[in-house]
mmCIF file of the C-alpha atoms, coordinates in Angstrom:
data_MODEL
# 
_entry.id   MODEL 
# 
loop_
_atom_site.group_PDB 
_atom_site.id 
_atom_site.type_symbol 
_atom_site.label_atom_id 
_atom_site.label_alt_id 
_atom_site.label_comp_id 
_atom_site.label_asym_id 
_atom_site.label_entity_id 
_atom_site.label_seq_id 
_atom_site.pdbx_PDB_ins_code 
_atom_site.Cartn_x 
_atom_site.Cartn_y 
_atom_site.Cartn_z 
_atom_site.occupancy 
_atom_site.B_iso_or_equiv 
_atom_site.pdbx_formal_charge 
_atom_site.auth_seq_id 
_atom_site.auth_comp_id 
_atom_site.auth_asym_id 
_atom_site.auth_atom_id 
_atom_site.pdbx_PDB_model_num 
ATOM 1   C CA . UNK A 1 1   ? -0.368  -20.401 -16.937 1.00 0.00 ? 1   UNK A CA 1 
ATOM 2   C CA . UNK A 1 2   ? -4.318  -20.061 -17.082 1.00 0.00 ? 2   UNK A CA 1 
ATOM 3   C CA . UNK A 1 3   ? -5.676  -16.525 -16.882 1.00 0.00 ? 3   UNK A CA 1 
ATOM 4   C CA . UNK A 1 4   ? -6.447  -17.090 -12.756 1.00 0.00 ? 4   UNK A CA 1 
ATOM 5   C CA . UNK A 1 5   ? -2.924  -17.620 -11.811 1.00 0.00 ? 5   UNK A CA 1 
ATOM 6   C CA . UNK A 1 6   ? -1.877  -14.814 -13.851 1.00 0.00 ? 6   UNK A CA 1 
ATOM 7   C CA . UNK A 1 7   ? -4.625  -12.303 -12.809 1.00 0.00 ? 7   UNK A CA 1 
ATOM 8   C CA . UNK A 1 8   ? -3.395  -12.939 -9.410  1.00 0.00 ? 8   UNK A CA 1 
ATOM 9   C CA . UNK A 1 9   ? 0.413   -12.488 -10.461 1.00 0.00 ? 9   UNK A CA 1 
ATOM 10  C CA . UNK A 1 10  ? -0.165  -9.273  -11.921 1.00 0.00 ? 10  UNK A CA 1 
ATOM 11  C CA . UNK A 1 11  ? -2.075  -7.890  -9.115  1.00 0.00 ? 11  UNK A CA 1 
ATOM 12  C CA . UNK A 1 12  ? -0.079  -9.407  -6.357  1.00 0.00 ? 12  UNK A CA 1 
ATOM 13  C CA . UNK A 1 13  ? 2.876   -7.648  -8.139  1.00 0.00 ? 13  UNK A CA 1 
ATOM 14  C CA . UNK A 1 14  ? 1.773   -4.809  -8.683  1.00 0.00 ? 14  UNK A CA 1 
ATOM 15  C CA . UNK A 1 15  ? 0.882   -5.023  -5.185  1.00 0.00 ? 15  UNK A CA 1 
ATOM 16  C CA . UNK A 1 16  ? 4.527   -5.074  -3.677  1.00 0.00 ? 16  UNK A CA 1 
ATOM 17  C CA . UNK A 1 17  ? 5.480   -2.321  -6.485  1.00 0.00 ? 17  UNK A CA 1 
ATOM 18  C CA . UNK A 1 18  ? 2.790   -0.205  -4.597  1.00 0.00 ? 18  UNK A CA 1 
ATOM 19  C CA . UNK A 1 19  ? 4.421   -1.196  -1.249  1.00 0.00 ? 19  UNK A CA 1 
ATOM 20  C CA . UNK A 1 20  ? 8.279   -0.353  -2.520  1.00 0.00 ? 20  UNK A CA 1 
ATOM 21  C CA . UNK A 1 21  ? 7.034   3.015   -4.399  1.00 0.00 ? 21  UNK A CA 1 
ATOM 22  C CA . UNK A 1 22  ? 6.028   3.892   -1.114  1.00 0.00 ? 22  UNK A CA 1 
ATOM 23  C CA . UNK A 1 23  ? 9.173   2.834   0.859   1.00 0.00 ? 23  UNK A CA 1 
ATOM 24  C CA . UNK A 1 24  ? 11.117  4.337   -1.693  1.00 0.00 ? 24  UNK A CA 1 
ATOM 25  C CA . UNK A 1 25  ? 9.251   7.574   -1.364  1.00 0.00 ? 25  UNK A CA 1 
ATOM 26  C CA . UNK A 1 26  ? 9.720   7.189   2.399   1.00 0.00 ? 26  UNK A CA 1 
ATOM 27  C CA . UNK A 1 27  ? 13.634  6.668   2.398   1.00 0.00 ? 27  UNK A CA 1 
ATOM 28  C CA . UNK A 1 28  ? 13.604  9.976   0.125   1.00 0.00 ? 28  UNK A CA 1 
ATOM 29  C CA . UNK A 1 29  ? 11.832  12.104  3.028   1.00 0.00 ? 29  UNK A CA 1 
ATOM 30  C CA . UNK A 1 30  ? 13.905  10.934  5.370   1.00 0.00 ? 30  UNK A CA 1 
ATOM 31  C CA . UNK A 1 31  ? 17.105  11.636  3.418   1.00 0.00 ? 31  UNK A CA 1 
ATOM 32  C CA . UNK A 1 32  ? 15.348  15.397  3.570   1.00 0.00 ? 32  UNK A CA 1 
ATOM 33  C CA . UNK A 1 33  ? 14.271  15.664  6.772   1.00 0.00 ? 33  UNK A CA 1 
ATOM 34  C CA . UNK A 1 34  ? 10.965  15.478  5.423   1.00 0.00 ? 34  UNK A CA 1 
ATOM 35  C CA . UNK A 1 35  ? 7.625   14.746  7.023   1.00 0.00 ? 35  UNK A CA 1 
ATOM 36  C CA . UNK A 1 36  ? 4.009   13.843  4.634   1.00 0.00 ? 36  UNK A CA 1 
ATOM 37  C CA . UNK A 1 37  ? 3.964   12.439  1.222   1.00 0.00 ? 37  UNK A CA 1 
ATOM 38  C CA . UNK A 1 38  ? 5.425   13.198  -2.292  1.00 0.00 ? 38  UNK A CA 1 
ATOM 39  C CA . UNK A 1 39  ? 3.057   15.857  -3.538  1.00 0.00 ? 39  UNK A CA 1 
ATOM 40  C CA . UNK A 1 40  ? 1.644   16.371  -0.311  1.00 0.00 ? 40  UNK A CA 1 
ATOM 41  C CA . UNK A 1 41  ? 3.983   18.396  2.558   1.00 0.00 ? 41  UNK A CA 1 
ATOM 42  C CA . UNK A 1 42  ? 3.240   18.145  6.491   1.00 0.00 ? 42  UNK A CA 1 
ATOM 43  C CA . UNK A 1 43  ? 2.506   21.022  7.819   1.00 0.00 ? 43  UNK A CA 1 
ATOM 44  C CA . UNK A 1 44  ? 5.031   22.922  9.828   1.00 0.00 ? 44  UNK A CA 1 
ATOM 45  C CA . UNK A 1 45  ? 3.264   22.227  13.095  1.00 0.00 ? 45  UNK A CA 1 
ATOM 46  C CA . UNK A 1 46  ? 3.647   18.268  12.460  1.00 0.00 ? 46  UNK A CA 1 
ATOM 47  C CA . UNK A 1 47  ? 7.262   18.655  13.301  1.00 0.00 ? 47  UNK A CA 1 
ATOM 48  C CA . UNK A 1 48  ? 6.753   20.071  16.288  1.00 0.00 ? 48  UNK A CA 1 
ATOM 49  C CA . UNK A 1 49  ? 5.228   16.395  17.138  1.00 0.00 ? 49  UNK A CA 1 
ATOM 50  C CA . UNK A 1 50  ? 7.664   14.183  15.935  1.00 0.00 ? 50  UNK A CA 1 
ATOM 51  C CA . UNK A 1 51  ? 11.061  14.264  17.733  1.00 0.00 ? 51  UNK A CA 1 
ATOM 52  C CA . UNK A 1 52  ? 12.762  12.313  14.729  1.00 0.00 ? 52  UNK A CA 1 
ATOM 53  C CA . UNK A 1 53  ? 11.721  13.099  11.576  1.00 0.00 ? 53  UNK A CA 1 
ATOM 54  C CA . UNK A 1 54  ? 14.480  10.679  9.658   1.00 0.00 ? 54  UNK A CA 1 
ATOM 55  C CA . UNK A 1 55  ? 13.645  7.992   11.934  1.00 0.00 ? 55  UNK A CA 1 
ATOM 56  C CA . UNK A 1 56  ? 9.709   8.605   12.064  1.00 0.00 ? 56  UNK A CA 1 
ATOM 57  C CA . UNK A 1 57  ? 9.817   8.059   7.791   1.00 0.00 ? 57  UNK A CA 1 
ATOM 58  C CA . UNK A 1 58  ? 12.820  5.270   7.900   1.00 0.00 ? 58  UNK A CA 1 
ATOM 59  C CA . UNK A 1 59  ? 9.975   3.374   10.359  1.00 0.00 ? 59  UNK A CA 1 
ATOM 60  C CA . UNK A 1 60  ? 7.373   4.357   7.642   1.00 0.00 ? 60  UNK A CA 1 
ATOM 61  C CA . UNK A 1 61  ? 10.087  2.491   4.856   1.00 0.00 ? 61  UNK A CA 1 
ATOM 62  C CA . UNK A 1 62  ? 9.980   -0.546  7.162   1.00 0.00 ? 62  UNK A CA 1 
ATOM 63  C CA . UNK A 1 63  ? 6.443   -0.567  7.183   1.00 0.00 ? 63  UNK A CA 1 
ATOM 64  C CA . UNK A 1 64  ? 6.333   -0.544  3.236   1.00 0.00 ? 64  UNK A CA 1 
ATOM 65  C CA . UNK A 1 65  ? 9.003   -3.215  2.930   1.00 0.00 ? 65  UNK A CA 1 
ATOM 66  C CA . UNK A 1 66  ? 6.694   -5.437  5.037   1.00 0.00 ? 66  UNK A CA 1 
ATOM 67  C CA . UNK A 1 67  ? 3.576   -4.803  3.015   1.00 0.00 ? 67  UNK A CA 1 
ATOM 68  C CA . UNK A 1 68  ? 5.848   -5.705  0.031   1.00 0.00 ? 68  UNK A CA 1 
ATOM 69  C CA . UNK A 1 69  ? 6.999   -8.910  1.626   1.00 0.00 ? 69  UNK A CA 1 
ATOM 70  C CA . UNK A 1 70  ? 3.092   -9.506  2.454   1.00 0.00 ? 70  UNK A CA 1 
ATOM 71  C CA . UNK A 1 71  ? 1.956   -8.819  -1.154  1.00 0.00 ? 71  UNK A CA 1 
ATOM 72  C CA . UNK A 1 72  ? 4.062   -11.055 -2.493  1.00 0.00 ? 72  UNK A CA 1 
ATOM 73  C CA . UNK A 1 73  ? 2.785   -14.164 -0.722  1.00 0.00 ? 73  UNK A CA 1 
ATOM 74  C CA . UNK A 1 74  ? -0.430  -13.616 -2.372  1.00 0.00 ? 74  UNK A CA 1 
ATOM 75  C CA . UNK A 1 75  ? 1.616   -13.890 -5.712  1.00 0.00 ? 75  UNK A CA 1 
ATOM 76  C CA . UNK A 1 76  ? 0.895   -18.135 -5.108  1.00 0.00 ? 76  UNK A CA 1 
ATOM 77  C CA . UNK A 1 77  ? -0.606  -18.228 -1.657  1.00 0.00 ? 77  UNK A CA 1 
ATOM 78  C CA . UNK A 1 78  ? 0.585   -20.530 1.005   1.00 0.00 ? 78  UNK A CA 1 
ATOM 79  C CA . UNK A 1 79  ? -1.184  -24.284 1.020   1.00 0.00 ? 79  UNK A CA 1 
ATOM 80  C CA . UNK A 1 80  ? -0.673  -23.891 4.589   1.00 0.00 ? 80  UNK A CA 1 
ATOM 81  C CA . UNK A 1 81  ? -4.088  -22.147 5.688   1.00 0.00 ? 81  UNK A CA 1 
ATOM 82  C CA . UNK A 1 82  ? -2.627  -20.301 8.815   1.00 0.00 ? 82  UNK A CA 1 
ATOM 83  C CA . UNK A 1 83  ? -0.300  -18.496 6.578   1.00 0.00 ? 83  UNK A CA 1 
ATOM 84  C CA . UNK A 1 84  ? -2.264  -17.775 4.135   1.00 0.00 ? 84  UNK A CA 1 
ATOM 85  C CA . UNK A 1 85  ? -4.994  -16.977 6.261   1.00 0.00 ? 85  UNK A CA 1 
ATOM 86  C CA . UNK A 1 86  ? -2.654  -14.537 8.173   1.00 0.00 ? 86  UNK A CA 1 
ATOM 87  C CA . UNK A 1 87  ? -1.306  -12.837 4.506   1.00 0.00 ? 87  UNK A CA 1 
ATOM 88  C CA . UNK A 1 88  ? -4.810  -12.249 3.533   1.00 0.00 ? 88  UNK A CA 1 
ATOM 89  C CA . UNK A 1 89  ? -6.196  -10.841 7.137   1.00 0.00 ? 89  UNK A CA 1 
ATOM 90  C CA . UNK A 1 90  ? -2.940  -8.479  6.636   1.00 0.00 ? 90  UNK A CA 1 
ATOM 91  C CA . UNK A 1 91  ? -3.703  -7.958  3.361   1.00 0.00 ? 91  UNK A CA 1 
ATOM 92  C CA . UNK A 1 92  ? -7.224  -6.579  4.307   1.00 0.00 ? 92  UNK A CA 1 
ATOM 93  C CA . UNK A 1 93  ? -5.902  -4.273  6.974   1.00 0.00 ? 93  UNK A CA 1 
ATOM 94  C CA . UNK A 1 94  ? -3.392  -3.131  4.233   1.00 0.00 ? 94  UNK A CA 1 
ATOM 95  C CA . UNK A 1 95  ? -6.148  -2.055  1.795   1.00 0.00 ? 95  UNK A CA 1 
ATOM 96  C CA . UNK A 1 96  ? -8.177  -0.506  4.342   1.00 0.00 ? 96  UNK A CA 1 
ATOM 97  C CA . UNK A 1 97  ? -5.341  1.642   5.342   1.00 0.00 ? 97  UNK A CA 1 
ATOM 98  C CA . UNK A 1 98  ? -3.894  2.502   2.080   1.00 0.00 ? 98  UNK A CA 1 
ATOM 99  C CA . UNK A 1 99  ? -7.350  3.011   0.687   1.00 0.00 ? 99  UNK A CA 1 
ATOM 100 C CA . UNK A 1 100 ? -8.020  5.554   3.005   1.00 0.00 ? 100 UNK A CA 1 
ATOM 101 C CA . UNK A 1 101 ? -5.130  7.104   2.457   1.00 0.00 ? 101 UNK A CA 1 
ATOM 102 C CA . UNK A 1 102 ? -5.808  7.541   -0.616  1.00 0.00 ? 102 UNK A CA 1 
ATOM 103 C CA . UNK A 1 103 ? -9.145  8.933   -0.113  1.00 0.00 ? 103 UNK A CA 1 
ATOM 104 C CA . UNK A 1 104 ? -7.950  11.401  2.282   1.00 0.00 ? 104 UNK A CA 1 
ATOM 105 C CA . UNK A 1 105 ? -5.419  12.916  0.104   1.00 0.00 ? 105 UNK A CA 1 
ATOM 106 C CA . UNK A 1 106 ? -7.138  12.569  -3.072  1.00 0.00 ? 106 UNK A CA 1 
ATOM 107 C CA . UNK A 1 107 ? -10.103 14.824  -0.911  1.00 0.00 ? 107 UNK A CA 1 
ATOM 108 C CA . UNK A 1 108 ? -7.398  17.118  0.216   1.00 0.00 ? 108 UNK A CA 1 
ATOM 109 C CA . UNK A 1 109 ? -5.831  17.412  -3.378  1.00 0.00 ? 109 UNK A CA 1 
ATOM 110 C CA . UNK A 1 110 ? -9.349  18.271  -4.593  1.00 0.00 ? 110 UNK A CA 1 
ATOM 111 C CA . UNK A 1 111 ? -10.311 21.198  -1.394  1.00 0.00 ? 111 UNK A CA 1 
ATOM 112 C CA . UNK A 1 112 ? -12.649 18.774  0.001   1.00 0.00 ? 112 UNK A CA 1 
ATOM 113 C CA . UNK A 1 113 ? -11.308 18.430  3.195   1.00 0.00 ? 113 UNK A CA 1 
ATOM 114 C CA . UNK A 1 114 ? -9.378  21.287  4.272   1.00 0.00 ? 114 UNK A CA 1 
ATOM 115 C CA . UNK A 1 115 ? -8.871  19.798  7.778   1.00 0.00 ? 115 UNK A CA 1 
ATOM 116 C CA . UNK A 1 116 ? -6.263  17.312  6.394   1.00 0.00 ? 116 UNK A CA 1 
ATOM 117 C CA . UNK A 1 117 ? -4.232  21.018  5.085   1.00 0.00 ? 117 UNK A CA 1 
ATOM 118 C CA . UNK A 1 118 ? -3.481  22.589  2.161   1.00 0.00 ? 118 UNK A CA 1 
ATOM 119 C CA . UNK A 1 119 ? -4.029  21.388  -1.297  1.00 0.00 ? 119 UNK A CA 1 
ATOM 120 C CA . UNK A 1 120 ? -1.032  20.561  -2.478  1.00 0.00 ? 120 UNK A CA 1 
ATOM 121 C CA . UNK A 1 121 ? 1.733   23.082  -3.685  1.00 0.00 ? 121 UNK A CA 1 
ATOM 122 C CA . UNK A 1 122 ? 3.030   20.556  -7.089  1.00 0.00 ? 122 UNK A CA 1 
ATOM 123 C CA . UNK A 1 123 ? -0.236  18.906  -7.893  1.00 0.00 ? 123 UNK A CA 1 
ATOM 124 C CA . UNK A 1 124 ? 1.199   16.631  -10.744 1.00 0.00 ? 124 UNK A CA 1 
ATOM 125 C CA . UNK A 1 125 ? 3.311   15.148  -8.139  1.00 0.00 ? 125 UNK A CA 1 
ATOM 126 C CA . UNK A 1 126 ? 0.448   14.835  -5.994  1.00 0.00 ? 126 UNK A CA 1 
ATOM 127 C CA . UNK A 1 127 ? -1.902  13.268  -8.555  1.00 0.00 ? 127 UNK A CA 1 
ATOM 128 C CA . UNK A 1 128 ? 1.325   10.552  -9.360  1.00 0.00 ? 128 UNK A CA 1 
ATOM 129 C CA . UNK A 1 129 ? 0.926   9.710   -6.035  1.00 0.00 ? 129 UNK A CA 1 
ATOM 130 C CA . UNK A 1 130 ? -2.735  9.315   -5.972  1.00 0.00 ? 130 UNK A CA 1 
ATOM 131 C CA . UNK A 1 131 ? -2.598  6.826   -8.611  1.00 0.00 ? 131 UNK A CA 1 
ATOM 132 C CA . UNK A 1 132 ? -0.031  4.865   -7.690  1.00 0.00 ? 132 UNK A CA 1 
ATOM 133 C CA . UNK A 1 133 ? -1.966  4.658   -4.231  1.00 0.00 ? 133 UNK A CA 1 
ATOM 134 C CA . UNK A 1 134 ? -5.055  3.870   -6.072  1.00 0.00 ? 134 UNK A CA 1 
ATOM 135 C CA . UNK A 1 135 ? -3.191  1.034   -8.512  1.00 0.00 ? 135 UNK A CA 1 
ATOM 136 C CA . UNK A 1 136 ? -1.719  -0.209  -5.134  1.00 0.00 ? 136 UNK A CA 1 
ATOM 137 C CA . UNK A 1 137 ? -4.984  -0.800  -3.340  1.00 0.00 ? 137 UNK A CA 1 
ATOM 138 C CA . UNK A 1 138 ? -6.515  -2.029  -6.860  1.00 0.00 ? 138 UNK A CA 1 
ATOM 139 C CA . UNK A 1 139 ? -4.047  -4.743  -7.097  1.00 0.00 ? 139 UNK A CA 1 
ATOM 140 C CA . UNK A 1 140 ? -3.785  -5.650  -3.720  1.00 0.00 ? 140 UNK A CA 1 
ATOM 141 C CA . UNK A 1 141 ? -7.433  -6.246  -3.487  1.00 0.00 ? 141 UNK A CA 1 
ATOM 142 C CA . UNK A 1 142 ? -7.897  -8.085  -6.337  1.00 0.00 ? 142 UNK A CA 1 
ATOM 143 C CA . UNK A 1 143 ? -4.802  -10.594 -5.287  1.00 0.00 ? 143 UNK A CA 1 
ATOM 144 C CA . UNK A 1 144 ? -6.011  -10.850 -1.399  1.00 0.00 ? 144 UNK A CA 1 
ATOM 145 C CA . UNK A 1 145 ? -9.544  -11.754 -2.722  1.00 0.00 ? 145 UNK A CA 1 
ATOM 146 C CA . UNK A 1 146 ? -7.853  -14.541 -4.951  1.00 0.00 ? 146 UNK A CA 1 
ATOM 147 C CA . UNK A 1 147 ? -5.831  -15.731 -2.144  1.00 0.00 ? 147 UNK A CA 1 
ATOM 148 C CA . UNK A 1 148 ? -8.781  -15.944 -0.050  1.00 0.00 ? 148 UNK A CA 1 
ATOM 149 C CA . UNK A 1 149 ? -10.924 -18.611 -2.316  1.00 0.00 ? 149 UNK A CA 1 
ATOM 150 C CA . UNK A 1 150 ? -7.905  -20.602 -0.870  1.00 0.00 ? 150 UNK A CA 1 
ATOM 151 C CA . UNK A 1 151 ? -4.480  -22.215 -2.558  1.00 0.00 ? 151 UNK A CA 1 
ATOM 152 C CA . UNK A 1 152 ? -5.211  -24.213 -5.587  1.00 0.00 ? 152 UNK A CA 1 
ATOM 153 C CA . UNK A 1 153 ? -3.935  -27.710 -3.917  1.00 0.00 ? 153 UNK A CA 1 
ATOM 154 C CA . UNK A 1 154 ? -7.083  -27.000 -1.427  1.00 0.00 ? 154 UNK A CA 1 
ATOM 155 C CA . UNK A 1 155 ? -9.606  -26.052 -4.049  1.00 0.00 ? 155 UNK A CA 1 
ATOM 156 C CA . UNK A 1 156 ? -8.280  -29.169 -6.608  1.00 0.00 ? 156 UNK A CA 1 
ATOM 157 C CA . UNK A 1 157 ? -8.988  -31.411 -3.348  1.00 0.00 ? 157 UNK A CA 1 
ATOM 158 C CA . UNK A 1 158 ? -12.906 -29.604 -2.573  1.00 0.00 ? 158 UNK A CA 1 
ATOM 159 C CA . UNK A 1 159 ? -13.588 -30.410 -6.313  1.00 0.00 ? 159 UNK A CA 1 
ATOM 160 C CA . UNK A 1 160 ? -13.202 -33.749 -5.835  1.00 0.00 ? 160 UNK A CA 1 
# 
């Protein structure tokens, strides 16, 4: 396996072990009636909008189970361009959302932002989550930008 194939395995994996960390953490709120993230509680006024908190963060676990399934076609991306143009357009909307995720929290961990609540009561748990976020995006970008110089049936046919 040259080092291009494997750069994008790596990051494509760690990727969908971004995506089940978070459905993982997700199924675990749920079990506790919890809204937010690990290290970072809602506060109490955010129950007052959701009607089902178990089913709000089960939806949440879907969600992550989907990016996971998404991540991992990027591990050898489709030949067929429509699907793996569609992985990597998902893929893009996936980093942008997780990434600023992570930059809200990681402000709100720090006091920068004291509009997104409290800084958070168990900060290691909070910072565990901030890098896993930020490993998640890392990877995820790195494999949706290799998936998007195309599959490497189409670039062996450009080349010749």
């Amino acid at each position: 396996m040259s080092r291009s194939p494997r750069k994008q395995l790596v990051c494509a994996l760690t990727a969908c072990a971004g995506a089940l960390a978070y459905t993982v953490s997700k199924v675990d709120l749920a079990r506790d009636g919890e809204l937010g993230m690990p290290g970072f509680p809602a506060p109490p006024e955010a129950y007052t909008q959701v009607a089902d908190v178990t089913a709000a963060q089960l939806g949440n676990a879907g969600l992550g189970l989907l990016m996971a399934v998404v991540s991992l076609l990027l591990v050898r991306p489709p030949a067929a361009a429509w699907l793996r143009w569609s992985a990597v357009g998902v893929s893009w909307l996936g980093v942008a959302m997780v990434g600023a995720g992570v930059i809200g929290f990681g402000a709100r961990a720090a006091g920068l932002a004291p509009g997104l609540g409290d800084r958070p009561p168990h900060m290691a748990t909070a910072v565990a989550a901030l890098v896993v976020g930020a490993l998640w995006v890392a990877g995820w970008s790195v494999a949706a930008a290799g998936a998007t110089r195309g599959a490497p049936a189409t670039r062996a046919a450009r080349a010749r």
